[in-house]
Structure formats: structure tokens, C-alpha cells
Phi, psi and omega in degrees: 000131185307155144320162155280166169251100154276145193223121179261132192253155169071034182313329215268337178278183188310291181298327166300285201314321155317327182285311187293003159268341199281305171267016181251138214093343198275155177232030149259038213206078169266098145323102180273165206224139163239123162312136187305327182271044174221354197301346185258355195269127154300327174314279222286334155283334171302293184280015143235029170268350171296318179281329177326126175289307183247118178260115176257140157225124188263063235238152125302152192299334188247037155257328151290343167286335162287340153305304191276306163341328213233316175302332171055243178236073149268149178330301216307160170278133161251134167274048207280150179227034154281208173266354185303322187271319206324323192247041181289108149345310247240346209231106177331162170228133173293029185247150191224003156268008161294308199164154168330295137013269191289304169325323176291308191299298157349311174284341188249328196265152167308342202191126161222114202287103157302121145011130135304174171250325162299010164289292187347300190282324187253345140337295198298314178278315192281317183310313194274000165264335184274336169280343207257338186113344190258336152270154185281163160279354179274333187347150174250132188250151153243105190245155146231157176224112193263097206246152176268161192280018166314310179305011182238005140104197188289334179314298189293321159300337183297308192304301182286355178239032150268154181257156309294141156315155206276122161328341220236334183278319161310347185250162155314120196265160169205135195230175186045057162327307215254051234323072169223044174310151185269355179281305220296352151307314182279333143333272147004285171313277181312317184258031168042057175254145159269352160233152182280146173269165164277108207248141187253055185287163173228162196231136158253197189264043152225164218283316222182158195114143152181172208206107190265110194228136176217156200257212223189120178237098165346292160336336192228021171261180201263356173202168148318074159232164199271158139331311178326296183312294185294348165282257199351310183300286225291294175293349183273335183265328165274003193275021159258003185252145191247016173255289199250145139233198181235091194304162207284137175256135171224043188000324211273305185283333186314304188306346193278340243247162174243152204252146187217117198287332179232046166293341202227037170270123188105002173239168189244028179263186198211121143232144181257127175215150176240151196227179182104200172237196165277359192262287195214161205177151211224140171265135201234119162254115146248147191193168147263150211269000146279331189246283163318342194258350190187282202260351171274327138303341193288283205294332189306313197281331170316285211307300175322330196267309182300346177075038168251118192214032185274173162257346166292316181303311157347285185255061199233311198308298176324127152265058167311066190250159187284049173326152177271133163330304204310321206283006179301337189216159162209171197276125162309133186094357149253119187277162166299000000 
């Protein structure tokens, strides 16, 4: 089999430049390359996204749209991972642990809408809950997401790794006030809610990692159910995925436990676990908001379209690493 031809547009930001380590070198893989004083000419990416099996493109939303415009029908797959697409009918959504649906769609359609990375998390928690029957689409979700300041592209990086740093940059910011954050359509869309929750992100003084967590009031679910209940659902919907998984339920010790936001930072897996009680309880997405969150769905949707779906292909592909579930957490008052 011939290599892919892949071609990443905007290689040089956080999500590219991550794909593009991701695929350089492989020699089941041709990079196609643009010159720095062309990387902005539209002619000139159109042809050469003509040759492309695959197009990532890592763009602002109305450069991409300018973009898939001017790419028109050309053969090639698009990978878009801005915000432009997510909730596009004509357009695949990159999450390939929802369900059979989004692999095919991935696999058939021309374009496909990466993920957000505060989605990511709260997708991976609310679908399975909204299928299973125990949330209403009306549920009033309360979320928070807690982030490294990677997710704020090089500008935000610039800011927390200058000398000297703004006093205000050591402690947590919390942001997107006027609760019109741009994840929260696709959210909405993909887990076919009718009302947008109240989503709280927060960005801290570390590079990467985050931590998805929403909460739960038992009273205002759509039947009765335990802790118990809402694990089971969460694992019976993942319990084919070899990305997300669902850590072990132990109330006694989980409730003991402090959530550590950038433990799964540099792998591209995802883990879920849930705390509380049966009155009220909160489901936790841990991930890193670069790699499941961001250039490791992206390669998740490549690998579907190339049709490797082993898990050694997988974590061969991958910055896969084989965390234990537990390990997603510790016991207070014990550090890493």
C-alpha cells in the first residue's frame, strides 16, 4: 500500500505542531510541506491539498471555512479541528467512542469536526448518560473544567512562561463569564440536550492536563438511580474502548481521593470515575486537553479512515500510556 499523503495546514500552532510529531517520520506516511511565505496563499494550499489523501487543518474558524470553501470537491478527507463544523449536518464529529454511527461517519464522509477539549470531557460524561435513559435532555448540568494554560494557544503560553510572570497568573482564572464558551453548541448537539449547561472553565498555572467534572442532583434525573447505577451505565458505553476508560467504583476510598488534573498529561487515553453519594454525584473526565482533547482525536479520526483499529496499532500510533484506571487519583494528602 502506497504511503498517505498527508498535508497539515497551520503546523506551526499547538494542535498542528503536535500532529506533526505525531506523523514525522513514519514511513507509512508523506508529509506534503508548504513554504513559510505561502503557508497563508489560499492558491497555493488548495493545490496542494489536491494531492492530499488527508487534510488537517488547524486553523481559526473563519480561516477555515475559507479554506474547505476553496478545497471545494476535491478527493481529499478533512480533519478540521477548529470550531467551525462541529455541529455541521454534512460533517462527521471525531469522537469514535460514542458509538458505531461516528466510526462510519468518519469513515464515509469527507469532513470531519475535531472535537473541543472542554467537550471532549463533558460529552465522554453526559451521552452515556442521556442513552441510557437516567439524564432528561432538559437536565440543568453544572460543569466545571479545570485547564492547563496550554488550551490558550502561543499567546497564553507566552504569558505563563515569561520572566517575570504577572502575579495574577499564579492562581486559577476562571473564564467564559457570560456562559456563551464556543464548545458548548456541540456539546448541546452531540448529546441531543435541550437546554446548554452552566459551564465554568478554569485555566491554571500548568502546561497541560485537564479535568472535566459535572454534577449530578439524583432528584432531577429522569428515573432512580445510585452511584452504582451511573457507573454501570458509563462502563456498559465504554466497554469496547481501548481510549476511555472507566476507573473501578470504590466510594469509600474515591471520596478520600484528590483529582489530579494533569495526570494523564502527554497520553492520549481519557479516564472516568464517579464520587458522591446517591442524593447527589459528580462524574470526573480526566485527559490531557492536548491529546484526547485535541491533536490525539484528530490522529484517532486519521487511524479510522486508514482502517487500523487494532490496539497495538493504536499505541504504536499513539501517545498512549498504560495508566492503571486508579490511578487517575490519590489518596489525600499523598503526592505524586
Amino acid at each position: 500500500m502506497n504511503p498517505y499523503k498527508v498535508f497539515i495546514v497551520g503546523h506551526e500552532g499547538t494542535t498542528g505542531l503536535r500532529i506533526h510529531e505525531r506523523l514525522s517520520g513514519r514511513k507509512d506516511i508523506t508529509l506534503l510541506s508548504i513554504s513559510d511565505e505561502d503557508r497563508k496563499n489560499i492558491d497555493v494550499i488548495s493545490s496542494i491539498a489536491k494531492d492530499a489523501d488527508i487534510v488537517f487543518l488547524c486553523l481559526p474558524d473563519a480561516a477555515s471555512k475559507e479554506l474547505v470553501a476553496a478545497i471545494g470537491d476535491y478527493p481529499c478527507k478533512i480533519i478540521d479541528t477548529s470550531t467551525a463544523f462541529r455541529t455541521a449536518d454534512a460533517w462527521a464529529y471525531g469522537f469514535t467512542e460514542l458509538g458505531e454511527s461516528y466510526k462510519n461517519d468518519i469513515k464515509t464522509k469527507q469532513y470531519i469536526a475535531n472535537p473541543g477539549c472542554h467537550a471532549s470531557g463533558m460529552i465522554a460524561c453526559i451521552a452515556p448518560l442521556v442513552k441510557a435513559g437516567i439524564a432528561p435532555a432538559d437536565y440543568p448540568f453544572t460543569i466545571t473544567s479545570l485547564t492547563g494554560y496550554s488550551g490558550g494557544g502561543k499567546k497564553m503560553i507566552g504569558q505563563y512562561e515569561s520572566e517575570p510572570k504577572d502575579y495574577f497568573l499564579y492562581a486559577p482564572r476562571q473564564y467564559g463569564l457570560s456562559q456563551q464558551h464556543k464548545h458548548l453548541p456541540e456539546v448541546t448537539h452531540v448529546c441531543g440536550l435541550t437546554e446548554a449547561p452552566i459551564f465554568m472553565p478554569i485555566v491554571d498555572d500548568y502546561y497541560s492536563g485537564m479535568e472535566v467534572s459535572v454534577g449530578l442532583h439524583t432528584r432531577l434525573l429522569a428515573k432512580p438511580v445510585t452511584v452504582e447505577d451511573v457507573h454501570a451505565a458509563l462502563v456498559d458505553f465504554y466497554k469496547d474502548s481501548t481510549i476511555v476508560k472507566v476507573a473501578p467504583l470504590n466510594l469509600e476510598e474515591d471520596n478520600k481521593q484528590l483529582l489530579n488534573a494533569n495526570k494523564l498529561s502527554n497520553t492520549d487515553g481519557m479516564v472516568l470515575s464517579v464520587t458522591g453519594n446517591n442524593d447527589r454525584m459528580v462524574v470526573h473526565a480526566i485527559f490531557d486537553n492536548l491529546g484526547k482533547g485535541a491533536s490525539g482525536a484528530a490522529a484517532s479520526s486519521m487511524l479510522w479512515i486508514a482502517g487500523s483499529t487494532s490496539y497495538s496499532t493504536f499505541t504504536s500510533f499513539f501517545a498512549f500510556s498504560r495508566v492503571s484506571l486508579s490511578s487517575a487519583t490519590t489518596r489525600a494528602g499523598r503526592p505524586f
